[in-house]
C-alpha positions as semicolon CSV with decimal commas, in nm:
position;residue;x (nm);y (nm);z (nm)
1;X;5,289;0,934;1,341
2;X;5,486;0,805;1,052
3;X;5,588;0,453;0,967
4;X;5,974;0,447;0,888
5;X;6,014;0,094;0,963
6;X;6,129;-0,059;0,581
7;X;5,777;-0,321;0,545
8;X;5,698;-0,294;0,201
9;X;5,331;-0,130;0,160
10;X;5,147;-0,359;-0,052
11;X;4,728;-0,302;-0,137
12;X;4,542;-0,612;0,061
13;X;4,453;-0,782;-0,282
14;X;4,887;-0,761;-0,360
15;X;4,949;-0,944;-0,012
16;X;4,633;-1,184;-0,107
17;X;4,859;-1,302;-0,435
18;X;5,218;-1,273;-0,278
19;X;5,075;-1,503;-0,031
20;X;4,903;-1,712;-0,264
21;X;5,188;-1,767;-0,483
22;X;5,403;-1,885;-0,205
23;X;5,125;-2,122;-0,136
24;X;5,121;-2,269;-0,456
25;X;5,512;-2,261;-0,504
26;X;5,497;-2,229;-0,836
27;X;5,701;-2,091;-1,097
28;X;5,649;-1,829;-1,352
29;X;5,792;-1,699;-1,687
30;X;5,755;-1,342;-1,703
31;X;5,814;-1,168;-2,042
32;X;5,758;-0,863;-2,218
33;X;5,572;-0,854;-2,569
34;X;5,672;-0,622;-2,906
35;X;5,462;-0,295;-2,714
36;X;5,680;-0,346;-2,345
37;X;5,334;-0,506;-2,204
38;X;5,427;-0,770;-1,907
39;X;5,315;-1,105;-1,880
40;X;5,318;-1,375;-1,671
41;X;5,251;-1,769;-1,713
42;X;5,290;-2,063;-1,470
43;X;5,535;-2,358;-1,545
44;X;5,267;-2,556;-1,360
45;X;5,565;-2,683;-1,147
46;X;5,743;-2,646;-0,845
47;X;6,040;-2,817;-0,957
48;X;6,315;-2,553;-1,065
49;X;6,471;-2,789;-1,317
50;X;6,107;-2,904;-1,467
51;X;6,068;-2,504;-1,429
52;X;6,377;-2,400;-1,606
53;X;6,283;-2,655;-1,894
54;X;5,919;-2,557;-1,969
55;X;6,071;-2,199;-1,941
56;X;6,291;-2,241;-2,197
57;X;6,053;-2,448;-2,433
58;X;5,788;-2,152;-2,395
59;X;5,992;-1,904;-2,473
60;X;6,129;-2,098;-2,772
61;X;5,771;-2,104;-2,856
62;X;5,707;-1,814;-2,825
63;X;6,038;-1,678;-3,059
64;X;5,880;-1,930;-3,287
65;X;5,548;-1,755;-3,302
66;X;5,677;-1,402;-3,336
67;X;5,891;-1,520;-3,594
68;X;5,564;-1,680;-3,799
69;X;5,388;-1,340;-3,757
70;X;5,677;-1,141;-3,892
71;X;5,669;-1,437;-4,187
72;X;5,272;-1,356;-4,226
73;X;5,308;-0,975;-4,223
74;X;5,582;-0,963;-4,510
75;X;5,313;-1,165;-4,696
76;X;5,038;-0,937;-4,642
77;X;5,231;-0,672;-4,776
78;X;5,222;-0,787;-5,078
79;X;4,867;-0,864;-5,121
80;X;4,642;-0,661;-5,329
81;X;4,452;-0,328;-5,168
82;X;4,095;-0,508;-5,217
83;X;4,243;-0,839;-5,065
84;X;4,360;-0,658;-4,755
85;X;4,049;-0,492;-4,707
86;X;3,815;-0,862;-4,753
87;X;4,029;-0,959;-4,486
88;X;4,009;-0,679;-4,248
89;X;3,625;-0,608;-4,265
90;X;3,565;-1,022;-4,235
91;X;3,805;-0,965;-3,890
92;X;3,642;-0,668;-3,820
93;X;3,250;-0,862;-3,852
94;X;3,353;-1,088;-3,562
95;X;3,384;-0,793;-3,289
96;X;3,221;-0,465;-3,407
97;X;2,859;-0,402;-3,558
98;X;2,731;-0,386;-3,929
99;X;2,724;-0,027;-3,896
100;X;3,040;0,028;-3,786
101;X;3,145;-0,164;-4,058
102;X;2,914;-0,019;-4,303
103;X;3,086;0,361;-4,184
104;X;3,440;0,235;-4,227
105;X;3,344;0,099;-4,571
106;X;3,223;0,419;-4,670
107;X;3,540;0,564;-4,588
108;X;3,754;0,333;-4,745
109;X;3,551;0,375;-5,080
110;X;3,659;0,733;-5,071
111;X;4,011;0,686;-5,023
């Protein structure tokens, strides 16, 4: 037999959260990054005028941010080739392995 009733269906570990939220009676800022990717971050308050305010300060921080990184990138254009790449195969030691960086090297050499 089919449900029609209009309960939402929701995975156990959803209702788990939705519950949990309520709970904690929080409130979040939600907001979507350059690439459309959602995210979420607690005011750590349950006061919707504290709320409101840290909301607005983050998301003034945030503008602020985006708007250093935008700053940043215009400079890096106009960096030298070999200065760009110091920088990216330093960034690139911290996460990948010498011969994956050794590989990409060899490839940049022959560009």
């Amino acid at each position: 037999m089919r449900n029609t009733s209009n309960e939402r269906h929701q995975t156990p570990q959803a209702a788990a959260r939705f519950a949990l939220a309520l709970q904690l009676a929080v409130h979040l800022v939600s907001w979507r990054d350059s690439r459309g990717k959602q995210h979420q971050q607690s005011t750590e308050t349950a006061n919707p005028a504290e709320a409101l305010s840290n909301k607005l300060k983050f998301l003034a921080k945030q503008e602020h941010e985006r708007e250093d990184f935008k700053a940043q990138a215009n400079e890096m254009g106009k960096l030298p080739l070999e200065r760009v790449a110091e920088l990216y195969f330093n960034w690139k030691a911290a996460s990948s392995s010498p011969r994956t960086i050794e590989r990409e090297r060899r490839i940049f050499a022959r560009c």
